[in-house]
N, C-alpha and C positions, 0 to 999 in steps of 0.2 A: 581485598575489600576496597571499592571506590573513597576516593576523601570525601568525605561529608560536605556539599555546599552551607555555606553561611554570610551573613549578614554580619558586618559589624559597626555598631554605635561605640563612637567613642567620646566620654565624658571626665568628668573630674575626679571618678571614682575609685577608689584604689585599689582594687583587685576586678579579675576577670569574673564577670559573670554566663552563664549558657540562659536561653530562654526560649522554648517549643513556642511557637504562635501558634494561634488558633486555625491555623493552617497547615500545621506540624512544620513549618521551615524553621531555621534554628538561627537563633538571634545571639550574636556575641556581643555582650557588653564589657569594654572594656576601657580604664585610664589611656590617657592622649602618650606615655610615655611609652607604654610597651609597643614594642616590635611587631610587623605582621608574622616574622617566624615564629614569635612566642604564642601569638594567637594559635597559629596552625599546629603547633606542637602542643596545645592544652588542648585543642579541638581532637587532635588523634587518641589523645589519651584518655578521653573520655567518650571516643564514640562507640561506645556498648554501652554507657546510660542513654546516650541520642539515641540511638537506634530504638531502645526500648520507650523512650518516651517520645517519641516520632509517633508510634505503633499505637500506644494509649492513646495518642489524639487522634489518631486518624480514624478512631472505632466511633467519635462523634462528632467532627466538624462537618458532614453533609446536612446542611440547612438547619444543622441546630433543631430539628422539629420534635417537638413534643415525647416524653419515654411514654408509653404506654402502661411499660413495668408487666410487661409478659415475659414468658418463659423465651428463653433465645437471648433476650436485647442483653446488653450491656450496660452494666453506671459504675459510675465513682464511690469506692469510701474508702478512706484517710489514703487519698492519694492512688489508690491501683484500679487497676477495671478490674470486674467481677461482673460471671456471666448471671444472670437470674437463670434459674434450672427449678421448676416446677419438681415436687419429691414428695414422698411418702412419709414426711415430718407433721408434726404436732405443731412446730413450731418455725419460726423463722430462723437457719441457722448457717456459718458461715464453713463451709469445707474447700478449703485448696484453694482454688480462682474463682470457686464457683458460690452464691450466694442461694441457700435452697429456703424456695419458698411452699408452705401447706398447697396442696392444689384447689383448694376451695379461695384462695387467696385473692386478692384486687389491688389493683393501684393502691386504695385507700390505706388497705392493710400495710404496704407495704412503706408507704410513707412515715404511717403512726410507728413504726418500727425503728424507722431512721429517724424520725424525732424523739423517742426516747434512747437512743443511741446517745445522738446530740446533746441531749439534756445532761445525762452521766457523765459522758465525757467531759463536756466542758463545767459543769460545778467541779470535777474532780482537779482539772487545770486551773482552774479560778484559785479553788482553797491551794494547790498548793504552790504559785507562784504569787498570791498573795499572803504566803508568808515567808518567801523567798525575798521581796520585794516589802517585808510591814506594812501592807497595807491595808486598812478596813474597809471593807464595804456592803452594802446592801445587799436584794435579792440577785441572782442571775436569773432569768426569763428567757425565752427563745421565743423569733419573733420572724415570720415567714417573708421578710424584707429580701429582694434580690440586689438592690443595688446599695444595699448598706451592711456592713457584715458586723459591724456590732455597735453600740453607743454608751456611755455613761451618764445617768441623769446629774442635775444639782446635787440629788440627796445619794449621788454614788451607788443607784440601781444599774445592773447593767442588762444589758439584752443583746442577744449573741442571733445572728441568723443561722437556723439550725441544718441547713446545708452546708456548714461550713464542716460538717460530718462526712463529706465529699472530699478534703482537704489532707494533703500530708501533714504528719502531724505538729511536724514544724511551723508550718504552716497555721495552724488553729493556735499555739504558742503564742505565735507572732500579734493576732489578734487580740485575742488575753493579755498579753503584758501592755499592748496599746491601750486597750479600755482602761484597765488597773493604771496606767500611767495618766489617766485623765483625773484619776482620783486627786492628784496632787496639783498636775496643770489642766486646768479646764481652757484650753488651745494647744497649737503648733507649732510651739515655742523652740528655741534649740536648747533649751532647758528642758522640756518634754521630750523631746527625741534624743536628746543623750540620755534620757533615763531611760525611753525604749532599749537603745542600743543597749546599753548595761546588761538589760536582763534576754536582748535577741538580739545577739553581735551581726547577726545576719539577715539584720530586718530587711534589707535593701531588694533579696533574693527572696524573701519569703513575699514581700509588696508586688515584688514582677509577678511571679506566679499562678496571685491571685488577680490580677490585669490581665495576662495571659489567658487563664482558664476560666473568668466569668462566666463565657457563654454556655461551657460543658455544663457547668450546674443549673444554667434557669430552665433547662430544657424539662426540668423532675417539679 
């Protein structure tokens, strides 16, 4: 197998990061102290997750245009592609890579699906890292926002963008414990972000991510 080409950014960070662009090229983030051998020794040992996340983007960075949400395409949920496959179902249901939709089905149907996805999933993350973390709050709401993925009000209501049902699950985590971390700081404090850290030791990988992969979700 050929080496993998890559990129590397190197910053004050203390561990090595990998990051697919929206191009599928692969982005090393890494502290100013490590080695290019240690680079390329971490880049080898991980290129069968590149490979397969190279593969995942590459099934939607052509022009980003619009899903239709027909039988054939491809989307994201909690992180994997999954084909849509038109079936013989009642219902909308998920088997192996493939996501089987009623064949009387449409966009619309298919959306109101993955917005109550969204809704479960993240109340179900909400209650229980806020009580990992003590903390009180309001409604959770879902809220068809693309370039804000969630917010906390004054009164600690939050609203999550319900595409973030696109997202690994780490990933929606990261989100969650952020909103929930506004509860106490209303800003972007390093008292706010050490208490992110606290409850997502890996916020920093979970942030690229969703930088990286914005464009894959507004296409839905």
């Amino acid at each position: 197998m050929n080496p993998i080409p890559y990129k590397v950014i190197r910053s004050d960070r203390k561990s090595i990061a990998l990051v697919i662009d929206n191009k599928a090229n692969l982005v090393v983030r890494a502290p100013h102290k490590i080695k290019d051998k240690e680079i390329a020794h971490f880049v080898d040992k991980k290129k069968h997750w590149i490979i397969e996340k190279q593969h995942q983007a590459s099934f939607f960075r052509e022009k980003y245009t619009p899903l239709l949400m027909e039988s054939g395409e491809s989307i994201l949920y909690l992180g994997d592609v999954y084909a849509l496959r038109s079936a013989d179902v009642s219902e909308i249901k998920i088997s192996s890579t493939n996501i089987l939709i009623p064949k009387n089905y449409g966009k619309e149907d298919i959306v109101i699906w993955m917005k109550k996805e969204a809704s479960n999933l993240l109340n179900e993350r909400v209650a229980k890292y806020a009580g990992l973390m003590s903390t009180t709050y309001g409604s959770v709401k879902m809220s068809e926002a693309k370039a804000r993925w969630g917010s906390c009000s004054a009164k600690n209501n939050l609203n999550f963008a319900w595409r973030l049902i696109m997202c690994p699950i780490a990933v929606i985590d990261y989100v969650v414990v952020h909103e929930l971390s506004h509860v106490a700081y209303k800003n972007h404090s390093s008292s706010f972000w050490a208490r992110v850290k606290t409850f997502s030791p890996h916020y920093k990988k979970q942030r690229d991510w969703l930088k990286v992969n914005r464009n894959l979700m507004e296409i839905v």
